[in-house]
C-alpha positions as CSV (number, residue, x, y, z in Angstrom):
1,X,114.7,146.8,191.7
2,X,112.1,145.5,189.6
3,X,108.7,144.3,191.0
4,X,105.5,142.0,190.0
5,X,103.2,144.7,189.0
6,X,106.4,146.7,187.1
7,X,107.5,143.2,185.5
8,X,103.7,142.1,184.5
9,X,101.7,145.8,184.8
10,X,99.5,144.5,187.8
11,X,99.5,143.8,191.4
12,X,98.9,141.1,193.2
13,X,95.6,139.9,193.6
14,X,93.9,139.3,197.0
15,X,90.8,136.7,196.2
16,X,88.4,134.1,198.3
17,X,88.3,132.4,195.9
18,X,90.7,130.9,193.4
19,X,89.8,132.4,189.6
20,X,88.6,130.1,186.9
21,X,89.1,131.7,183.9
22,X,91.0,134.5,181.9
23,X,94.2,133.8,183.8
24,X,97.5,134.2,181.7
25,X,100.6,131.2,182.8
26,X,102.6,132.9,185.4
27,X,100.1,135.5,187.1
28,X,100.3,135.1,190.8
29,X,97.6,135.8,193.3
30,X,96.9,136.2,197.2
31,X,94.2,133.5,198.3
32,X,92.8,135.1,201.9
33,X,90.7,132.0,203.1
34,X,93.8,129.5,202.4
35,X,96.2,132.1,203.2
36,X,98.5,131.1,200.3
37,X,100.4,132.5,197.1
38,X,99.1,131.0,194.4
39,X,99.7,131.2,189.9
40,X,99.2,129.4,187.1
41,X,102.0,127.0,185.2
42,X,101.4,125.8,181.5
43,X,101.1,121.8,181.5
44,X,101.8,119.4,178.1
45,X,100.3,116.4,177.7
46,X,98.5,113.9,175.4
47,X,94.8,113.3,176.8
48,X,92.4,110.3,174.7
49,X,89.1,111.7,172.3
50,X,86.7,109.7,170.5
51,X,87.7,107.2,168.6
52,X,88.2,107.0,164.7
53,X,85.4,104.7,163.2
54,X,87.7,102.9,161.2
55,X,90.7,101.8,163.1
56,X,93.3,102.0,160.2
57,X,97.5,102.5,159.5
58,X,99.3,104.6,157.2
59,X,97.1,106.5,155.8
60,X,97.2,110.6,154.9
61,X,96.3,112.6,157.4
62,X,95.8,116.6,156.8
63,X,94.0,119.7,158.5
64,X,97.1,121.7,160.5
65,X,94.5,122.4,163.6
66,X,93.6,120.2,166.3
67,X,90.3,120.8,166.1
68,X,90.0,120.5,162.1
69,X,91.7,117.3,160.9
70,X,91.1,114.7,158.0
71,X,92.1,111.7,157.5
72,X,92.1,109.8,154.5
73,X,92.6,106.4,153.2
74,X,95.1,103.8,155.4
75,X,96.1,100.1,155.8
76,X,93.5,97.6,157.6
77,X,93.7,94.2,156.1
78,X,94.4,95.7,152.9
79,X,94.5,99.4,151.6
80,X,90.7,101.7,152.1
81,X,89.4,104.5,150.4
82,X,87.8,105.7,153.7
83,X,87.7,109.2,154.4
84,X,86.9,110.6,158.0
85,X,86.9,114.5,159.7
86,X,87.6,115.4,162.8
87,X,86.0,118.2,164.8
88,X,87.6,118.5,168.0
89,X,84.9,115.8,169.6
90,X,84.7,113.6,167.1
91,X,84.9,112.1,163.9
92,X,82.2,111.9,160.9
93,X,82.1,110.1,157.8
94,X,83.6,112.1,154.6
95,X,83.5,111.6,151.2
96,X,85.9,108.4,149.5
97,X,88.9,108.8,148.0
98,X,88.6,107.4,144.4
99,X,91.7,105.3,144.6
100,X,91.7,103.7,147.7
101,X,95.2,103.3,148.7
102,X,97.8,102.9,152.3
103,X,101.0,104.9,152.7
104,X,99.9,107.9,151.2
105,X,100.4,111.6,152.3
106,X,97.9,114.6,152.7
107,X,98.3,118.3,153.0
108,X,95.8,121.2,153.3
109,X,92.7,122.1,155.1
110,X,89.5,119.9,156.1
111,X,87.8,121.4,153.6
112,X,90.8,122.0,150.8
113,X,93.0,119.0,150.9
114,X,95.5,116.9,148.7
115,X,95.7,113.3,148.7
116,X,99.0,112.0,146.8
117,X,100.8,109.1,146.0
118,X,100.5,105.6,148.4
119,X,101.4,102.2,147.9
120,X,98.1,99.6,146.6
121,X,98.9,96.0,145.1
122,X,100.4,95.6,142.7
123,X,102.6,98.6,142.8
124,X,103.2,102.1,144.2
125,X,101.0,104.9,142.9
126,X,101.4,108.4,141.8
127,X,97.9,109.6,141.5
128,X,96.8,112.5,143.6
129,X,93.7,114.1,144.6
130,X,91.8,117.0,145.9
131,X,89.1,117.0,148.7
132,X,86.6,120.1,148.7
133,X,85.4,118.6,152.5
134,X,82.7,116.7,150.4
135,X,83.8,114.8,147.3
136,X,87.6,113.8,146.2
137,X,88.5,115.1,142.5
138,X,91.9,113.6,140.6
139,X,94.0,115.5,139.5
140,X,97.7,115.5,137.8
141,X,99.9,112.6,139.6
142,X,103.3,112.7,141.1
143,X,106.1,112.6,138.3
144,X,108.1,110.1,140.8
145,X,105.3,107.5,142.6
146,X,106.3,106.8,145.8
147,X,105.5,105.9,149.5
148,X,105.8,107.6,152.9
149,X,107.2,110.9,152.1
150,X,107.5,114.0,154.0
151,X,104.3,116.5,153.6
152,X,104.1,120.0,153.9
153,X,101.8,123.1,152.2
154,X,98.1,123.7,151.3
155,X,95.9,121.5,148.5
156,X,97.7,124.4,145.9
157,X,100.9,124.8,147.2
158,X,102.0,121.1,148.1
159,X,105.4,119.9,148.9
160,X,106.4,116.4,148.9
161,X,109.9,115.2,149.5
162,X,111.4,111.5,149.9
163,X,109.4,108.3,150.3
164,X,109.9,104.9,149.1
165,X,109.8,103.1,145.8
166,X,110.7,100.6,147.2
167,X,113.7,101.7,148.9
168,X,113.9,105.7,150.2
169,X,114.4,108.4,147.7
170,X,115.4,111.7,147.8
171,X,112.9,113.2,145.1
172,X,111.1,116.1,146.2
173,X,108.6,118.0,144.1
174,X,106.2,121.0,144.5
175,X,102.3,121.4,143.1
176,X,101.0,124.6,141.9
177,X,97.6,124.5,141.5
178,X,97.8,122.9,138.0
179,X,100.9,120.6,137.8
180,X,103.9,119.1,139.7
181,X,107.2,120.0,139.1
182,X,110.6,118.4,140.4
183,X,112.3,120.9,142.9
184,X,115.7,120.2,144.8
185,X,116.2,116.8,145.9
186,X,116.4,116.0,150.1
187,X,120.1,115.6,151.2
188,X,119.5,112.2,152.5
189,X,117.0,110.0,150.4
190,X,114.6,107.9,152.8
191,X,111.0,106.3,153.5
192,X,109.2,107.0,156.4
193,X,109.6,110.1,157.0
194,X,107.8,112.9,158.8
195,X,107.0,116.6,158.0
196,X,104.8,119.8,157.9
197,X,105.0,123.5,157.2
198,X,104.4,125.0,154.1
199,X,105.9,124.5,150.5
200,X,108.5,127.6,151.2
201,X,109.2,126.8,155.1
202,X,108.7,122.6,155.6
203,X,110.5,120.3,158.0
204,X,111.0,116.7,157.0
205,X,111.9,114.6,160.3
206,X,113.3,111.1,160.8
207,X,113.2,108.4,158.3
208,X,113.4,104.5,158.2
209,X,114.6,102.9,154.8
210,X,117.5,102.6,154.3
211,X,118.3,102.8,158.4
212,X,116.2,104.7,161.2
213,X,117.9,107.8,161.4
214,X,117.1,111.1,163.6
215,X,117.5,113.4,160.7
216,X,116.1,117.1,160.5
217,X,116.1,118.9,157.2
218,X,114.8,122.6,156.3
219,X,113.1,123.8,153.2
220,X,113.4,127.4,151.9
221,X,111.5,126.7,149.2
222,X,114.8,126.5,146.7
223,X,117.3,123.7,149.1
224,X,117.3,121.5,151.4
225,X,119.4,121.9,154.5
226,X,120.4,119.6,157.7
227,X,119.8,120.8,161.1
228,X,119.6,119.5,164.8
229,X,118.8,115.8,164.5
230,X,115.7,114.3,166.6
231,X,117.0,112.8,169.9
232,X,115.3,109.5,168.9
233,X,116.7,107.9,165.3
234,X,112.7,106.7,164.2
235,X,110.2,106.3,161.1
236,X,106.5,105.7,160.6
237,X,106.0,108.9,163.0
238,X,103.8,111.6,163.4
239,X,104.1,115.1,162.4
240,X,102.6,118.5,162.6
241,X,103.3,122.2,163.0
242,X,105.4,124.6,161.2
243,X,109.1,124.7,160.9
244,X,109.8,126.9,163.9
245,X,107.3,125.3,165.9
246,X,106.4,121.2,165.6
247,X,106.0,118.7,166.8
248,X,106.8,114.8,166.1
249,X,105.4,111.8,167.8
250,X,104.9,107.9,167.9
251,X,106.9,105.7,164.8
252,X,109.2,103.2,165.2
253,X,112.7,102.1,165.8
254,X,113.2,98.4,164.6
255,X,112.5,96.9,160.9
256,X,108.9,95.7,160.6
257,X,107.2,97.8,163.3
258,X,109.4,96.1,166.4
259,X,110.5,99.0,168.6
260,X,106.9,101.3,168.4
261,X,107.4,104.5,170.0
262,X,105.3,106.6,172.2
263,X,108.3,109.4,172.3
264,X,107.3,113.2,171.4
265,X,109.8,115.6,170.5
266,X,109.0,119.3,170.4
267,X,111.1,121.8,167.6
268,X,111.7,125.3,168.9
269,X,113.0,126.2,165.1
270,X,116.8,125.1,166.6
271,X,116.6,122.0,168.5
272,X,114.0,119.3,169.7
273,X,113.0,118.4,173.5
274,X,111.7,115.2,174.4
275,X,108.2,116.1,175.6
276,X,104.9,114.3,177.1
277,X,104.9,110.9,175.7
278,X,102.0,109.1,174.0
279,X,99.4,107.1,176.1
280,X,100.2,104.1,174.4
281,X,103.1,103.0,171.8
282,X,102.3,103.4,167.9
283,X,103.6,102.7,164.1
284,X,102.5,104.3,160.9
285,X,101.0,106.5,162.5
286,X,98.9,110.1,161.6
287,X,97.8,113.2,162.7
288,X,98.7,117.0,162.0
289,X,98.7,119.8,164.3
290,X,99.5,124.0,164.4
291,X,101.8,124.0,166.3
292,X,104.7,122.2,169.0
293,X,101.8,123.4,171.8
294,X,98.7,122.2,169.9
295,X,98.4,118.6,167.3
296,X,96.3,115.6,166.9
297,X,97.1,112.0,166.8
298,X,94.9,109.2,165.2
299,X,95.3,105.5,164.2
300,X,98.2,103.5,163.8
301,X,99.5,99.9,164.0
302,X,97.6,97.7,164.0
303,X,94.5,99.4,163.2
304,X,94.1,101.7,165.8
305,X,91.2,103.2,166.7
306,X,92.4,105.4,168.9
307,X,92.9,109.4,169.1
308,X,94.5,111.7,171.3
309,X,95.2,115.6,171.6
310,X,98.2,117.3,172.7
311,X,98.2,120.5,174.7
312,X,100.7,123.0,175.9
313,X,98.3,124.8,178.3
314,X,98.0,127.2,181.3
315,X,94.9,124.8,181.6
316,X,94.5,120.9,182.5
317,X,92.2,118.9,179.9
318,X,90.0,115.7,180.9
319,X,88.7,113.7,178.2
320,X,85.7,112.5,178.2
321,X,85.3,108.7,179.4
322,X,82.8,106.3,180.8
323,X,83.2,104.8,184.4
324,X,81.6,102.0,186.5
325,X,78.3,103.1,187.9
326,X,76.5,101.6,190.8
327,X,74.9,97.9,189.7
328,X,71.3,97.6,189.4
329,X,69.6,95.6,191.4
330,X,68.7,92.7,189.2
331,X,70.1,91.8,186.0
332,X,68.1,92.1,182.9
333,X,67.8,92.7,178.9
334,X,65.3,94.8,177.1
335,X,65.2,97.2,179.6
336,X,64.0,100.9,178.9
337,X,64.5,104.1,180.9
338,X,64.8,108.1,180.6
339,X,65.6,110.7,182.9
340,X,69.3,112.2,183.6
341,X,72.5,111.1,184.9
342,X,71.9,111.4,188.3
343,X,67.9,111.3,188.3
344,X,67.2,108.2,185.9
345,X,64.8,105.0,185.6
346,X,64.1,101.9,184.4
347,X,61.6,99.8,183.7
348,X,60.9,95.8,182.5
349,X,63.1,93.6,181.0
350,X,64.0,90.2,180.7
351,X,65.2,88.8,184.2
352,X,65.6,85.3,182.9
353,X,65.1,83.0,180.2
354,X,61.8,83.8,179.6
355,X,60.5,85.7,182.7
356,X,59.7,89.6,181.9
357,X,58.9,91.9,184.6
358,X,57.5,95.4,185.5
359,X,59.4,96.4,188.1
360,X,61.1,99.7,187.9
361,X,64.1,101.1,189.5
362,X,65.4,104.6,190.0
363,X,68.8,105.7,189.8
364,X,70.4,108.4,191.8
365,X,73.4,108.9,190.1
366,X,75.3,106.2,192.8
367,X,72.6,103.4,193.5
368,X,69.5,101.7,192.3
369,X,66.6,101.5,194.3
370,X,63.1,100.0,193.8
371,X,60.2,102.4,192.3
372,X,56.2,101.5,191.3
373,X,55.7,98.2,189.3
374,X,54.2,99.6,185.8
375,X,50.6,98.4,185.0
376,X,51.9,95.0,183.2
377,X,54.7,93.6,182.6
378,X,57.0,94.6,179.7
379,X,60.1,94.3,177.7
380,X,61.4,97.1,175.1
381,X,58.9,99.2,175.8
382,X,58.6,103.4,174.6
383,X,60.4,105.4,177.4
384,X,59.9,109.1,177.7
385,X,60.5,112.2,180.5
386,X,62.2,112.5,183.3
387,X,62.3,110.3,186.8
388,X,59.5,112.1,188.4
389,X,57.6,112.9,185.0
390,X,58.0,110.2,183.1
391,X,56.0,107.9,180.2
392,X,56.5,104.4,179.0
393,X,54.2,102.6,177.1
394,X,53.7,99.0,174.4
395,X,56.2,96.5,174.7
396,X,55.7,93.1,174.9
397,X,55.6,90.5,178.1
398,X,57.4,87.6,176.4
399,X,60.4,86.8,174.3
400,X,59.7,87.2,170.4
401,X,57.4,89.4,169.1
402,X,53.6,88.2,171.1
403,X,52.4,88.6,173.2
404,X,52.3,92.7,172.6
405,X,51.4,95.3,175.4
406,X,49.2,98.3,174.9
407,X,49.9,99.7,178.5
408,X,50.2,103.2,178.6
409,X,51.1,104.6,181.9
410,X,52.8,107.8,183.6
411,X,55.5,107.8,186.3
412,X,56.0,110.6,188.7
413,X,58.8,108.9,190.4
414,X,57.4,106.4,193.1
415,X,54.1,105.6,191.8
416,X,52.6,104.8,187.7
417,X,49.4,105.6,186.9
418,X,47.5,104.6,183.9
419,X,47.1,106.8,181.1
420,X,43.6,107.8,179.7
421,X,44.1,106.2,176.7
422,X,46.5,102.7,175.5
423,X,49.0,102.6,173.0
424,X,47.0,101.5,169.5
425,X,47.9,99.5,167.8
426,X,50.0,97.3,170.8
427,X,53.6,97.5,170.0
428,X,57.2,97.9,171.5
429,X,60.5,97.5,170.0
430,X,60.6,101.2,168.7
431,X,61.8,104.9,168.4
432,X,61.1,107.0,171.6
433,X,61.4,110.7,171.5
434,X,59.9,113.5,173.6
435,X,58.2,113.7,177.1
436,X,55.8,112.4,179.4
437,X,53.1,115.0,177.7
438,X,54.6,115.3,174.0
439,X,55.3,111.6,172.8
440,X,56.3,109.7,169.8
441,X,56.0,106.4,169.5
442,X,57.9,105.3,165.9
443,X,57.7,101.8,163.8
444,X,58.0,99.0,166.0
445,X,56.9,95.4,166.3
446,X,53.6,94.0,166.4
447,X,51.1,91.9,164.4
448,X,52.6,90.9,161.3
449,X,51.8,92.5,157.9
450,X,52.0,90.6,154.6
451,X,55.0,93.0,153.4
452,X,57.2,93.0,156.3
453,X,56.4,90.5,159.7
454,X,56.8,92.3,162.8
455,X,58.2,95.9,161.3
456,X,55.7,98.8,161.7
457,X,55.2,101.7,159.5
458,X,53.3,103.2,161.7
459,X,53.6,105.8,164.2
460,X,51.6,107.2,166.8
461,X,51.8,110.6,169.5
462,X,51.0,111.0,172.8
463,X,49.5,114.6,174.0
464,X,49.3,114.2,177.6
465,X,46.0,112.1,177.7
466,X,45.3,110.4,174.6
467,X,47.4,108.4,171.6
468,X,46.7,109.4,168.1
469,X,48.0,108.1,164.7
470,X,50.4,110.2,163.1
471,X,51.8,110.2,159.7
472,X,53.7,106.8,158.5
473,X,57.7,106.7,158.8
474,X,59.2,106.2,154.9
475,X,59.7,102.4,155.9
476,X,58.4,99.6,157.9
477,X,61.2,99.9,160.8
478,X,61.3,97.4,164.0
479,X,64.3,98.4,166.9
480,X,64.7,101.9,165.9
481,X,65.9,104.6,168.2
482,X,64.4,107.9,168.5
483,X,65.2,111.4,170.3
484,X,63.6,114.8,170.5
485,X,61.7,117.4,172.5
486,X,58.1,117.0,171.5
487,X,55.5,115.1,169.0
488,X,56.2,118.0,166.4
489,X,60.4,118.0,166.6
490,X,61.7,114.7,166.7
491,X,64.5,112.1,165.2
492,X,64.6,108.6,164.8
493,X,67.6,106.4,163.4
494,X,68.7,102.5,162.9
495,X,66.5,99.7,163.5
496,X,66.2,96.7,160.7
497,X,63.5,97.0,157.8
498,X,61.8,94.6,157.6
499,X,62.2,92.4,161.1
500,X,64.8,89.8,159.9
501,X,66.4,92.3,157.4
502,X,68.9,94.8,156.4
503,X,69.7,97.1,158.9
504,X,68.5,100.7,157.7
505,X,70.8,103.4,157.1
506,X,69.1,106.0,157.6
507,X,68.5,109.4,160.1
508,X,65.1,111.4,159.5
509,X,63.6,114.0,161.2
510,X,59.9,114.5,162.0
511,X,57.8,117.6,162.2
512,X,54.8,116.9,163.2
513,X,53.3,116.5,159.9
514,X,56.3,114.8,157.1
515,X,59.4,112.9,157.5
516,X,62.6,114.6,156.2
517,X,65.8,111.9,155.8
518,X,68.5,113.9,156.6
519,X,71.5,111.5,156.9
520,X,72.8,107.9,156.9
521,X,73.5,106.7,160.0
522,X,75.4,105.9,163.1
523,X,76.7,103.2,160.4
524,X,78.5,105.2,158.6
525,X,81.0,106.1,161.6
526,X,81.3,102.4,162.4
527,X,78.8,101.0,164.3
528,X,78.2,97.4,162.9
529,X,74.8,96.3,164.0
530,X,72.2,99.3,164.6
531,X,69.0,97.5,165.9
532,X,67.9,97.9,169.6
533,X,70.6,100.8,170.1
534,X,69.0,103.0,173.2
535,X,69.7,107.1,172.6
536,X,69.7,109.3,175.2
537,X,66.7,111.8,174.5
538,X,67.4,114.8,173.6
539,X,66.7,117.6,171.4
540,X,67.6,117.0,167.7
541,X,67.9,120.4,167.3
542,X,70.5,120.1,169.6
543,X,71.8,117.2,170.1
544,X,70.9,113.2,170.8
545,X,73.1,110.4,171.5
546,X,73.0,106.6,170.8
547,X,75.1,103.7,172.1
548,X,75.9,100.1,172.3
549,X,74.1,97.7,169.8
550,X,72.4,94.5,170.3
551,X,75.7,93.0,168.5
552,X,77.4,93.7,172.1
553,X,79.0,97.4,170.2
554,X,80.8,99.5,172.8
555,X,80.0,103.1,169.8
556,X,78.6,106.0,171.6
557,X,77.6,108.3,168.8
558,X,76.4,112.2,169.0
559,X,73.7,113.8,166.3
560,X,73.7,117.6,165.2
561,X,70.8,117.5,163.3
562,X,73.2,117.2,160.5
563,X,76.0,114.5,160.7
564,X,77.2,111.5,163.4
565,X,80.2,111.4,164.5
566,X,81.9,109.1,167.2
567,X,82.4,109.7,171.1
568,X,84.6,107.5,173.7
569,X,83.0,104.3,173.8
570,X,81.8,102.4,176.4
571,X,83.5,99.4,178.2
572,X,80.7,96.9,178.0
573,X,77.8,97.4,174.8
574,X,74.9,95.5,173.1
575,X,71.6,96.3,173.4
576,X,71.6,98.8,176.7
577,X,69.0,100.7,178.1
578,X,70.3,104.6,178.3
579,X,69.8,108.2,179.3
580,X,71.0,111.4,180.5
581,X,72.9,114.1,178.1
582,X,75.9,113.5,176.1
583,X,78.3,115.0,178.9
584,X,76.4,113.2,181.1
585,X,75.2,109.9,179.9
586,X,74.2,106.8,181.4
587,X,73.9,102.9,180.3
588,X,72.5,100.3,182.2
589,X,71.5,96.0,182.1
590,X,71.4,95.5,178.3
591,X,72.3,92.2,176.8
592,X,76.2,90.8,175.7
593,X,77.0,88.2,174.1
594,X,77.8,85.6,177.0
595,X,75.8,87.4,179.2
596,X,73.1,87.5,178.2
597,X,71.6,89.8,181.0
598,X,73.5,92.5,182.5
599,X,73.2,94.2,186.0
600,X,75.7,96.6,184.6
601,X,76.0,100.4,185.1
602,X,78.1,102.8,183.4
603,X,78.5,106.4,183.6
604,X,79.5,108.7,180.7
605,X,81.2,112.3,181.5
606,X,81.8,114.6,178.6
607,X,85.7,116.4,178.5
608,X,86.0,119.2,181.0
609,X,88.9,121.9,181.3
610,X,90.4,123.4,184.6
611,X,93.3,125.8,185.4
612,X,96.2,124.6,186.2
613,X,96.7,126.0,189.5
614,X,99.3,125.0,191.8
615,X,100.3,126.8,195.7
616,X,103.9,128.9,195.6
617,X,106.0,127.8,198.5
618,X,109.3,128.3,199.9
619,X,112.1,125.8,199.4
């Protein structure tokens, strides 16, 4: 008679406790304190990540790991050349495509991809390209230019089979490194359709033109040959995997994108199983994946922001999302803060139209309640520290630009006390980073300059007592946003230069003596208005976040010192004071357009991963 520990080379377990960690699916344990059996089952599902920064359809979508994607080009009013990587958390701007195109198909790695054929007015197009995970490079085009074919391969061994021009084809060809060449055709020519593997082992899935059919075909890298049909006849879908393990998701049933699908089907290498369905229904849809356990959805019809990750796990993912916090306890605009998630403040604002005030409020991570009343009242001021050692100073007590505040105060959580020394010149409207005893106070407005009213060049530091001048920013910069540690290792990003202007593109790093750019900005993963976006302050060695935007935005961005890239965004935006960590953020009163003072708190927890741990009982 066979037992556990001869069937799986242990015994059973007795814990307190039930493990975290290191537990393989079906190991079974003996919890003393809850006196139960207990084990581990694998769960699939779908769970939401940050969003793409340009919701778009139909484009190519490459990268065969879930963590490691790239999508490029796609439908949004008309075809884009937009390029975007995915890293498992979110997605960063990449390098154009040089003919921007929809309908296309992609193949390869994030760093070593091929871009090939599309459809963009007035015809369909046969060029193809090669991504290096900087720049796109053309190189030889398709013989046959078509549409919404079936992928599979790397960016030197391509396959690409079917597609449309206009009506479905059966042409399939293969890409060497240095040239196509026509290989055996599909058995059944259509658009629409789905695949992965590699250029000697592919799948092509489904199809739509002519008729939506289920079909499965294998590729041995000479023929074609039909297999176990899809139990859902669709096109448009999904694909990614290998051809004894993918999976296929999302497309359509009806002509012209009637009958969307949320349906996943998982291929063993014989036969397909429906499987954890979608969140939510989509066309023309992308994504690639390893595997039928592990894939990665993203955008769709109608320009769909939206991306989720599918998981065949012995542990239970939870994306990251923002929630409803408690209110504060009056409404306002311009209001600043610092501090952590559970452990923040605020201070100023606008309550009215007109009135400022300098009240402050503490937040616990539940409820507001009152705190000291800074030294004067204050609107967009420089926020620093923590709740019981924080730092705010400048701003201004009315709307517009005057009067400015040269306040300078410390907070230790009940009371402010005056700093030795104001804020000079008096400004607010700025980049914050550091704490209470290693400030920087970047750009800004205050009295107008001939070359740029209201936008400051200047910046000053803060070392525990006194504020010095410190060396310029490149630019004259008004409703920046800074991050950092210190004086001597700090970020700032966004604003408008000068004060009305363009909004500036840039991210540049500070060191206590020279300003480095190092990026564009949060701008170039989609937010649309960058001026008076509050970051939560952090390290940009590490990481900083921003969010909102005073053009009511909903983006949540992160910084690695290197790149932005997107994170779930929030449910109300424009112009909101923030805090905390970017697994643990928080938002609060801001300005939106219609209303125009917000009360509002929201509460932003990063992705978290569990065991799947369920209790054996009798039955």
């Amino acid at each position: 008679m066979s037992t556990y520990r001869k069937i799986h080379g242990r015994s059973i377990q007795a814990v307190t406790t039930d493990p975290t960690g290191d537990v393989a699916e079906g190991q079974v344990w003996y919890n003393t304190s809850s006196d139960t059996f207990k084990t581990v089952v694998s769960s699939k599902a779908w769970t939401s990540s940050a969003p793409l920064a340009t919701g778009r359809a139909n484009g190519g979508g490459s990268g065969n790991l879930q963590n490691s994607a790239l999508f490029c080009g796609g439908y949004t009013t008309a075809g884009v050349a937009n390029t975007e990587e995915y890293g498992g958390a979110g997605w960063t701007a990449g390098g154009n495509l040089n003919t921007g195109r929809y309908a296309l198909k992609a193949a390869g790695t994030q760093t070593a991809s091929r871009a090939f054929g599309g459809y963009m007015p007035p015809g369909y197009v046969a060029v193809t390209e090669s991504y290096n995970g900087t720049a796109w490079t053309n190189g030889p085009s398709l013989n046959t230019a078509r549409s919404n074919g079936s992928p599979a391969g790397t960016s030197t061994a391509t396959l690409y089979a079917g597609g449309g021009n206009p009506s479905g084809v059966n042409n399939s060809e293969e890409y060497d490194g240095s040239s196509w060449s026509e290989g055996n055709n599909l058995n059944s020519g259509r658009s629409g359709v789905a695949g992965c593997g590699s250029q000697t082992a592919a799948i092509a899935m489904g199809g739509d033109d002519p008729g939506y059919v289920a079909l499965t075909e294998l590729y041995d890298g000479t023929s074609w040959t039909a297999t176990s049909a899809m139990n859902t006849a669709r096109g448009g879908s999904g694909g990614g995997g290998t051809q004894t393990s993918a999976l296929v998701w999302g497309g359509h049933t009806g002509p012209g994108g009637p009958g969307a699908q949320a349906k996943t089907e998982s291929w063993d290498g014989s036969s397909w199983t429906e499987t954890a369905d979608l969140s939510s229904t989509r066309n023309a849809v992308n994504g690639t994946g390893a595997s039928n356990a592990s894939a990665v959805c993203f955008g769709g019809d109608p320009q769909v922001k939206a991306t989720e990750e599918f998981t065949s796990s012995a542990n239970v993912i939870t994306a990251g999302a923002w929630a409803a916090g408690g209110n504060l306890s009056t409404a306002r605009t311009a209001i600043r803060g610092a501090g952590i998630q559970t452990a923040a403040w605020g201070v100023g604002g606008e309550t009215g139209p007109g009135p400022t005030t300098n009240a402050t409020e503490n937040y616990d991570g539940t409820a507001w309640t009152g705190g000291g009343n800074f030294p004067a009242n204050t609107r967009n001021s420089f926020t620093y520290g923590t709740q019981t050692a924080g730092l705010s100073a400048g701003g201004n007590s009315a709307p517009g630009q005057t009067p400015y505040n040269s306040a300078s105060a410390e907070y230790d959580g009940s009371t402010w006390t005056a700093s030795p020394g104001a804020l000079s010149p008096a400004k607010g409207y700025g980049g914050s980073s550091g704490v209470q005893t290693s400030a920087l106070a970047t750009g800004g407005d205050g009295p107008p300059n001939p070359t740029s009213p209201f936008a400051q060049i200047g910046v000053q530091s803060y070392n525990g007592s006194t504020w010095s001048t410190e060396t310029n920013y490149p630019i004259n910069i008004y409703g920046a946003t800074g991050a950092g540690v210190s004086e001597t290792a700090a970020v700032v990003w966004g604003g408008t230069s000068p004060y009305p202007g363009t909004p500036n593109p840039n991210t540049s790093d500070y060191n206590g003596s020279a300003w480095t750019l190092v990026a564009k900005s949060i701008a170039d993963v989609g937010a649309s208005n960058e001026r008076d976006v509050q970051g939560t302050n952090q390290a940009p060695s590490a990481l900083c976040g921003s969010m909102g935007g005073n053009s009511g935005a909903v983006g949540f961005y992160q910084w690695n010192d290197t790149a932005w890239s997107t994170l779930p965004n929030m449910g109300t935006g424009g112009d909101r004071g923030g805090a905390g960590t970017l697994t643990a953020a928080i938002a609060f009163g801001g300005y939106h357009p219609g209303t125009p003072r917000l009360a509002a708190t929201e509460e932003f927890t990063g992705e978290t991963t569990a065991l799947n741990v369920k209790t054996l009982t009798q039955s």
